[in-house]
N, C-alpha and C positions, 0 to 999 in steps of 0.2 A: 603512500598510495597503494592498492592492493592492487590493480592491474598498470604496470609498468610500461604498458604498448604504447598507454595514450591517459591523458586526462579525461577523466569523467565526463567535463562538458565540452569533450571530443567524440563522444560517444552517441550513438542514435538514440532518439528518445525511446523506443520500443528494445533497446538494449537494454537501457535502465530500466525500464519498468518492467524485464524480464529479470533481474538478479535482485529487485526491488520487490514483485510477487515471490519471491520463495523468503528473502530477506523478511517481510509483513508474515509470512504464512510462519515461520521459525518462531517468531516473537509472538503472533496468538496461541499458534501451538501451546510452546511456553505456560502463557499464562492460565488456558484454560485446562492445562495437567496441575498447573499449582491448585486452581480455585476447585477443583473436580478429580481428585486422585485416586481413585476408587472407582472411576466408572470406565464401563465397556469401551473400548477403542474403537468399536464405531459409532459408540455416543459420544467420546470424544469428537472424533470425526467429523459427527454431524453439530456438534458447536462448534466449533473450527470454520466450518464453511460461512455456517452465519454472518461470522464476522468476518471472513475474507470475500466474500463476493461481491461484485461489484457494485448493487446498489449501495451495502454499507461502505463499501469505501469511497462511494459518488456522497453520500452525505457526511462523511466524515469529512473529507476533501473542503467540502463545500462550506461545514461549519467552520473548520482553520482557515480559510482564506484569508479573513480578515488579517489575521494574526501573523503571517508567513511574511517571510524578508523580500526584496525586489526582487535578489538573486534567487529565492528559491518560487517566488509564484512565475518567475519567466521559466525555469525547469518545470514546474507544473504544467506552466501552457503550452511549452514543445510539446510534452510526453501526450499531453488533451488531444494538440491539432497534428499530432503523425499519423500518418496514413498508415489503415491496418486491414490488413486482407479478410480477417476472419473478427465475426460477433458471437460470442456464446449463443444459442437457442435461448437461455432465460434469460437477457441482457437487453434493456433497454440499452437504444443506440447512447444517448446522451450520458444513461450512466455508466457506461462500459468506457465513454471517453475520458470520463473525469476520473475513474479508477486508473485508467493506462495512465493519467496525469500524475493522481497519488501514487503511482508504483512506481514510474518515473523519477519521481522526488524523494520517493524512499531506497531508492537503487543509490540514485548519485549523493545524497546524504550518507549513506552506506561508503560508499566507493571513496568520497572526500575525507573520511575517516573521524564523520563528526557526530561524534556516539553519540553525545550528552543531546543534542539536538535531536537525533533521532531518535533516542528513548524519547525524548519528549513529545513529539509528534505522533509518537508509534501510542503511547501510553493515551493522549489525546484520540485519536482513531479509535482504539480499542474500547474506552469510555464510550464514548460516541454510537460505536455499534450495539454496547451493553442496553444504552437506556433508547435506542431506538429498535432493538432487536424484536422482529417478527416469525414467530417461529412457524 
């Protein structure tokens, strides 16, 4: 376990989904220097956000549900229904909740130390944002 204080799902949901947004943010990063290694760092950048902002991660979210285990869409619905002080200016309310949700779920997937699972989802998100991406 990487934080030794407490169990994960002793953790706040807006905790998770804060170590969870740089956790997503590391992994597109990542991928969009592999797919695009040549271009300016703030065209990087600006692919980068594409696919971390919350509308793609409200519909990425949305697409995997189906598919997500008991224990992790009950971590999804904490990180959804926690109460948060601030909304982005570009952020629909509904999909900024279901993003705190996916960051949430990719925090404590993160923190539980279940890679292969979390590639897997992260890789599923990132897909997701690819073929629904509006630029």
């Amino acid at each position: 376990m990487l934080i030794k204080s407490k169990k994960p799902s002793q953790l706040a949901p807006l905790t998770l989904a804060y170590i969870g947004d740089g956790v997503y943010e590391l992994f597109v990063r990542t991928r969009v220097i592999e797919e695009h290694e040549n271009m300016p760092a703030y065209k990087l950048h600006k692919q980068t956000v594409q696919y971390v902002k919350a509308h793609s991660q409200s519909n990425s979210i949305t697409a995997m549900l189906p598919s997500l285990t008991e224990e992790e869409t009950a971590v999804f619905k904490r990180g959804r229904n926690a109460k948060s002080n601030t909304v982005p200016k570009n952020a629909d309310l509904m999909d900024y909740k279901r993003a705190t949700g996916f960051e949430a779920l990719i925090g404590y997937l993160y923190l539980m130390e279940k890679t292969d699972r979390l590639n897997e989802l992260m890789n599923i998100a990132y897909e997701n944002a690819l073929e629904n991406k509006v630029n």
